[in-house]
BALOBA-1460 file (C-alpha; in Angstrom, 3 decimals):
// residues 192
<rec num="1" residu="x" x="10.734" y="162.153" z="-137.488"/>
<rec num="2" residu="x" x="14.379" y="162.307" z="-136.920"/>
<rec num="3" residu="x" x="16.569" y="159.305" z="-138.198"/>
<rec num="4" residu="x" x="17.250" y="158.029" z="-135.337"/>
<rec num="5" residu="x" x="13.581" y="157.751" z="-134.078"/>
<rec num="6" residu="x" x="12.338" y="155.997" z="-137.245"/>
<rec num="7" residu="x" x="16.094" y="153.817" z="-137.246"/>
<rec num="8" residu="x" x="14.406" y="152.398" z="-133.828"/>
<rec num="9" residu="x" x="11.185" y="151.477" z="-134.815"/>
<rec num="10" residu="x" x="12.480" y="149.751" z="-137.515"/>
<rec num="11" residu="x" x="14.602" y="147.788" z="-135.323"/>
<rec num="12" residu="x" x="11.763" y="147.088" z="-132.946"/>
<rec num="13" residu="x" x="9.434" y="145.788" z="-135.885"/>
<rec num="14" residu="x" x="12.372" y="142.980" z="-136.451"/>
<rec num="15" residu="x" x="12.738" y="142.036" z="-133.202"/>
<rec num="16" residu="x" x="8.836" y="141.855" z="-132.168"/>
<rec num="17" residu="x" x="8.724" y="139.926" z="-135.959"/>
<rec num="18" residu="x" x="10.279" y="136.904" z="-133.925"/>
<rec num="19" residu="x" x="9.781" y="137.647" z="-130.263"/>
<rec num="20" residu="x" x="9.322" y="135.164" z="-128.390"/>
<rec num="21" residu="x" x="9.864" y="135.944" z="-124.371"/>
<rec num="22" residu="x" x="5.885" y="137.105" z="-123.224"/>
<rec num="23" residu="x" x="5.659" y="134.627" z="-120.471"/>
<rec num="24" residu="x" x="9.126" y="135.511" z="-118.615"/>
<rec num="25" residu="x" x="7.746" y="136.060" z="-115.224"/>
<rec num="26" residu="x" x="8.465" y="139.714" z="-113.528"/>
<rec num="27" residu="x" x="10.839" y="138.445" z="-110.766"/>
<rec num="28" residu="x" x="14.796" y="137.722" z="-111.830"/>
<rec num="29" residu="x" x="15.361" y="134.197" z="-112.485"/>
<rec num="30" residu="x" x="18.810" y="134.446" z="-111.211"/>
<rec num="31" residu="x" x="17.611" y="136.586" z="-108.356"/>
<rec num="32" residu="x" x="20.837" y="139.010" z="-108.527"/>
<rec num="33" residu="x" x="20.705" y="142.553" z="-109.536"/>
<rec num="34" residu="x" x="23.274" y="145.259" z="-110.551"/>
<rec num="35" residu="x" x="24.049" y="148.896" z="-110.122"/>
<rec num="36" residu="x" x="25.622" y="150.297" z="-113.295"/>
<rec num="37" residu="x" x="26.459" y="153.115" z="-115.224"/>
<rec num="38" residu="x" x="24.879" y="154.006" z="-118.381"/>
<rec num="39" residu="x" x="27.944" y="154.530" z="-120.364"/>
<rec num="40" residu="x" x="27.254" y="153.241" z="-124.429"/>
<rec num="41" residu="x" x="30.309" y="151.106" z="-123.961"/>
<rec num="42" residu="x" x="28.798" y="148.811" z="-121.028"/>
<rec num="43" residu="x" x="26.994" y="145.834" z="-121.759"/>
<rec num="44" residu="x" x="25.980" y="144.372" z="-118.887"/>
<rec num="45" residu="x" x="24.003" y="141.112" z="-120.211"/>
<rec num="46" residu="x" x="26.977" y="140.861" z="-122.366"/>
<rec num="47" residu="x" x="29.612" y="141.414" z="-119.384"/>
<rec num="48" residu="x" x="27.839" y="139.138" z="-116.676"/>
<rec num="49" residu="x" x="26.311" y="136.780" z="-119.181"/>
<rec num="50" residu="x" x="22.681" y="137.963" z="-118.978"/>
<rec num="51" residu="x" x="19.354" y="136.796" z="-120.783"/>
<rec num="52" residu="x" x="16.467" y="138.337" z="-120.699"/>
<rec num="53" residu="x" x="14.812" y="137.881" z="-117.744"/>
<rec num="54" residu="x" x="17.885" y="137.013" z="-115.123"/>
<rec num="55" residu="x" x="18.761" y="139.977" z="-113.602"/>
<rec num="56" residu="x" x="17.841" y="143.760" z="-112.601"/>
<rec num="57" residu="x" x="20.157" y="146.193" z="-114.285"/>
<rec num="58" residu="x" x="19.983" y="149.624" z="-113.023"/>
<rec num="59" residu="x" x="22.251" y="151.891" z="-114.717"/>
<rec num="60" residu="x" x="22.787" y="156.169" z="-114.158"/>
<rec num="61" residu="x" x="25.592" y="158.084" z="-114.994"/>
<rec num="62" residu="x" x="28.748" y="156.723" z="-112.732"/>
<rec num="63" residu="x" x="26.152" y="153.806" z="-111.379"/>
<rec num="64" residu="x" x="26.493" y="155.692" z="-108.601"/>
<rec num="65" residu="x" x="24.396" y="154.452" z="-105.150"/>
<rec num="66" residu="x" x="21.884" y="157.673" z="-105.941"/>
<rec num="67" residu="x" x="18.295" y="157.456" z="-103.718"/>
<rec num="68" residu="x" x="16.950" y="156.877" z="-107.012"/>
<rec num="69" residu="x" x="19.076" y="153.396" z="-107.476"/>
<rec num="70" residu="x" x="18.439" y="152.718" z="-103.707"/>
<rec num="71" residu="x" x="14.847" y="153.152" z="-104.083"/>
<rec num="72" residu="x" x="15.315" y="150.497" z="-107.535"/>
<rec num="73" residu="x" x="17.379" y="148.630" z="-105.132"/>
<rec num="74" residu="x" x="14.782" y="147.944" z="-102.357"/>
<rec num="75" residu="x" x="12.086" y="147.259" z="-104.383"/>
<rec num="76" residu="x" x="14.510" y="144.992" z="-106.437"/>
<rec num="77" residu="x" x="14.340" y="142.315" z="-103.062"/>
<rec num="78" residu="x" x="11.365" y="143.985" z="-101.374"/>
<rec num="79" residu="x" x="8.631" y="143.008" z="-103.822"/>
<rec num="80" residu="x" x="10.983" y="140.333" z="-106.822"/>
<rec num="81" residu="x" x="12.870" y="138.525" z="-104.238"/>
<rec num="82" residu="x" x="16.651" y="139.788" z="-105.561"/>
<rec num="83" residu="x" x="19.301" y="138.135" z="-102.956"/>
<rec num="84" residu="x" x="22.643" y="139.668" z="-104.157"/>
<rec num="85" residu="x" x="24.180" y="142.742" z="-105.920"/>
<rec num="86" residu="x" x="26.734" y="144.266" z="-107.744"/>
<rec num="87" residu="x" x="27.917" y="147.994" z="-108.136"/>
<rec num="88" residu="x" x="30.264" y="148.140" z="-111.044"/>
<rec num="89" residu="x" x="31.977" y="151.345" z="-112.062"/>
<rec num="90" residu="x" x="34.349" y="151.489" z="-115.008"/>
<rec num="91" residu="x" x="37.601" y="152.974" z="-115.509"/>
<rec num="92" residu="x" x="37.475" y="156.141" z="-118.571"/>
<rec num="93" residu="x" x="33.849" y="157.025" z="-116.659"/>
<rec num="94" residu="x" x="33.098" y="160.814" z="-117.755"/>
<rec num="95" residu="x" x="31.762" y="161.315" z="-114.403"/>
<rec num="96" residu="x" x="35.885" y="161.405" z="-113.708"/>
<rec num="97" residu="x" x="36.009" y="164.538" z="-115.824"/>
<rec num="98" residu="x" x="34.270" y="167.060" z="-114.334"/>
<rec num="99" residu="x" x="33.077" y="168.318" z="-110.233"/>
<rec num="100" residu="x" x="29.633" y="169.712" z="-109.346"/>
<rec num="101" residu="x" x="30.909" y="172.995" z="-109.674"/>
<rec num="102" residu="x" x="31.920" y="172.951" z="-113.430"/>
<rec num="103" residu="x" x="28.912" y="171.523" z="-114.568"/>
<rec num="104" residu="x" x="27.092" y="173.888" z="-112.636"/>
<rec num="105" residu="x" x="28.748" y="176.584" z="-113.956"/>
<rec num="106" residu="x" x="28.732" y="175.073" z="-117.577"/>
<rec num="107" residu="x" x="24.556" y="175.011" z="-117.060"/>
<rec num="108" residu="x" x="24.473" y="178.258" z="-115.629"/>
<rec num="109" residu="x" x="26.364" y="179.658" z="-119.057"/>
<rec num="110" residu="x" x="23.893" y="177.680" z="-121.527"/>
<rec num="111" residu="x" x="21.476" y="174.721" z="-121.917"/>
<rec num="112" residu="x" x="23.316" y="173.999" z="-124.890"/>
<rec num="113" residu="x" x="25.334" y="170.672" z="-125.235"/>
<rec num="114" residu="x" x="29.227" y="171.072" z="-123.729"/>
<rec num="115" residu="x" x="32.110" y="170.510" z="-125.616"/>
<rec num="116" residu="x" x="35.911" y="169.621" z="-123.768"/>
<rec num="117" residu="x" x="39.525" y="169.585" z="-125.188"/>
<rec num="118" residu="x" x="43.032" y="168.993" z="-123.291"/>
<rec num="119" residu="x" x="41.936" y="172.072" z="-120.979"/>
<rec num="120" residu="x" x="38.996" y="171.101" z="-119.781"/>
<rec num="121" residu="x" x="35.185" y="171.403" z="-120.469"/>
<rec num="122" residu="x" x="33.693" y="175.052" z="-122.300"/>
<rec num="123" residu="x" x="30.090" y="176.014" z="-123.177"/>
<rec num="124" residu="x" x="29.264" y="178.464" z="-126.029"/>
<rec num="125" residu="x" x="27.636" y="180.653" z="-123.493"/>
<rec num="126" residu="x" x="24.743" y="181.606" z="-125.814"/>
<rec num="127" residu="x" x="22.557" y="181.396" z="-122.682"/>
<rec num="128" residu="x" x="19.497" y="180.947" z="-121.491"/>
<rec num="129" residu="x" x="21.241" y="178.660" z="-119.209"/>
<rec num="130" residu="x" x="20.174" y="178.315" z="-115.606"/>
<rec num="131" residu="x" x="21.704" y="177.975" z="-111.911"/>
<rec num="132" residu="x" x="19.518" y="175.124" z="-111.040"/>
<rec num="133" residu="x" x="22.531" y="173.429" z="-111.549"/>
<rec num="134" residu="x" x="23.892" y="174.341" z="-108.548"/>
<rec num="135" residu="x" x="21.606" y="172.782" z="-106.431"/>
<rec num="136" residu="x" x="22.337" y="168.623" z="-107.465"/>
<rec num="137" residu="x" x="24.427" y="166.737" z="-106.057"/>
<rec num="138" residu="x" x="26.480" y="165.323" z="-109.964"/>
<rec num="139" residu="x" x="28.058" y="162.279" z="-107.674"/>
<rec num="140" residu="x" x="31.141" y="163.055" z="-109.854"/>
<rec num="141" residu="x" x="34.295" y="160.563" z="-109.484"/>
<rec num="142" residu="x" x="37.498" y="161.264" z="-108.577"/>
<rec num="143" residu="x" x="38.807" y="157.758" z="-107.765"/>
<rec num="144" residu="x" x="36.809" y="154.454" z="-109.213"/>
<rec num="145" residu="x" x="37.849" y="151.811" z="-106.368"/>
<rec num="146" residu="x" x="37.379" y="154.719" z="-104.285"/>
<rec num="147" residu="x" x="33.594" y="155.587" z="-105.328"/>
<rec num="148" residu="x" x="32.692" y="151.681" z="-105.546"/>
<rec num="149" residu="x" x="33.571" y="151.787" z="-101.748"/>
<rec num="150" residu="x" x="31.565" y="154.387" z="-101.041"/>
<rec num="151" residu="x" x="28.278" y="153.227" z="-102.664"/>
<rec num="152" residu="x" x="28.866" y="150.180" z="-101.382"/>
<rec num="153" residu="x" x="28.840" y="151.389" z="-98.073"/>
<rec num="154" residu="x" x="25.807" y="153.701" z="-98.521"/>
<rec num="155" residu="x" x="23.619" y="150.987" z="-99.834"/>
<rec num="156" residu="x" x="24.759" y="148.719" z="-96.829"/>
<rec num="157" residu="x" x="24.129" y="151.516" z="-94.333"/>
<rec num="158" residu="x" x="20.538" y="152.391" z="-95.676"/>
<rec num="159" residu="x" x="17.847" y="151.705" z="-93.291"/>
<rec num="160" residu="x" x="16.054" y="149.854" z="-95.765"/>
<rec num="161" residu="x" x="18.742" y="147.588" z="-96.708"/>
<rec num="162" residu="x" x="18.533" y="144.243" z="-95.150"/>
<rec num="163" residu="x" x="21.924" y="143.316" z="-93.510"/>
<rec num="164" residu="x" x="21.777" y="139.660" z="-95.194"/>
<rec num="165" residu="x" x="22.009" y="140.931" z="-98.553"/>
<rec num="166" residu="x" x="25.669" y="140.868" z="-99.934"/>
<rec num="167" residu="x" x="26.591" y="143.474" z="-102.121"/>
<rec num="168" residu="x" x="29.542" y="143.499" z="-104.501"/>
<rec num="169" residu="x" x="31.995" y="146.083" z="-105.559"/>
<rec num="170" residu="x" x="33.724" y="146.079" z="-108.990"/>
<rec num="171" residu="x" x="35.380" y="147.999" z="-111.737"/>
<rec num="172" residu="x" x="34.576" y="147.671" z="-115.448"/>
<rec num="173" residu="x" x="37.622" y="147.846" z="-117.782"/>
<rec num="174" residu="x" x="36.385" y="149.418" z="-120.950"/>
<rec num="175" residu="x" x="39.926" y="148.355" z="-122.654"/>
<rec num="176" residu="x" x="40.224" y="144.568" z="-121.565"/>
<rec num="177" residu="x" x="36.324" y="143.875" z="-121.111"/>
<rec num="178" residu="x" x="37.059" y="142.624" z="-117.437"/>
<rec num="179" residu="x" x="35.599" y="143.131" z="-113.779"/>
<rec num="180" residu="x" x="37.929" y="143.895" z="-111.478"/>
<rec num="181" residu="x" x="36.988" y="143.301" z="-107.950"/>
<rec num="182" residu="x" x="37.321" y="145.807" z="-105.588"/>
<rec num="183" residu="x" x="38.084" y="143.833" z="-102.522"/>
<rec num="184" residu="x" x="37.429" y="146.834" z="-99.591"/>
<rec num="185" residu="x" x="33.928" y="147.518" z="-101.363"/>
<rec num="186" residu="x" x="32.705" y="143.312" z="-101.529"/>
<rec num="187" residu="x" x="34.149" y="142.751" z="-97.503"/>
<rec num="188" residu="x" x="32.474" y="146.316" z="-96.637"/>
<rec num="189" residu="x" x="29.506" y="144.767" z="-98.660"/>
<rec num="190" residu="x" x="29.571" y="141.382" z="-96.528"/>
<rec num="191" residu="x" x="25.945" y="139.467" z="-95.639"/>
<rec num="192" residu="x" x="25.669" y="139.670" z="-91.983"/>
């Protein structure tokens, strides 16, 4: 067993020693959910004042409006009665770093980890890698407020997206801890 892996048992052992949340029921208390990315530096119950049990948090890289986080999405109100959410990007996101092609290309060189410097990203090239790649969409970022928008308005658009659900767009700033509203994205994401 790696460090790591026995590092997070450990931890789990002290927090079951004193658990004390079994009868939280399934549905969010505060009936909200939000669309995330899944960035180390983001701490959602800490940045929206969460407890276990409020809220659905639904986190990829970019928290981008993917059919996977739809799918979370829908059954998020379908089946646990969510009434509101939030995308939230962040500003320093590493999806801003790279484009479909380069990590294509990158995974087509090696399945080794990536490194980058000032000139961009590089991979060691000691293959196998595989051109798989090339066939995912990355939902890389090239503006935040931009990319808020646009999930916004794909989630709104969905056909299994009721119209009366509001959804939110913001921006996470990893230096200053704040959400910064992204007012196209929250009156594109209006209840109607």
């Amino acid at each position: 067993m790696s460090k790591i892996h026995n590092e997070v048992l450990l931890a789990n052992r002290e927090y079951a020693s004193s658990f004390d949340k079994g009868g939280l029921a399934m549905p969010p208390a505060r009936q909200f959910a939000i669309l995330t990315c899944m960035d180390a530096r983001l701490d959602p119950a800490k940045y929206a004042g969460l407890s276990e049990g409020d809220a659905h948090v639904i986190r990829n890289a970019g928290g981008r409006a993917s059919d996977d986080a739809i799918r979370s999405l829908v059954i998020s109100y379908k089946l646990l009665g969510t009434k509101e959410w939030f995308v939230i990007h962040h500003t320093d996101c590493g999806m801003e770093t790279f484009t479909n092609d380069i990590m294509s290309n990158l995974l087509a060189s090696s399945l080794k980890t990536a490194s980058v410097d000032a000139s961009g990203w590089h991979d060691s090239g000691d293959g196998p890698g595989s051109t798989d790649g090339k066939y995912i969409n990355w939902l890389t970022i090239k503006n935040q407020a931009e990319s808020v928008l646009e999930d916004v308005k794909r989630i709104k658009a969905h056909s299994l997206v009721p119209s009366y659900i509001p959804v939110y767009g913001y921006v996470y700033d990893v230096k200053t801890g704040r959400l910064l509203e992204v007012p196209e994205a929250t009156a594109a994401g209006q209840a109607s």
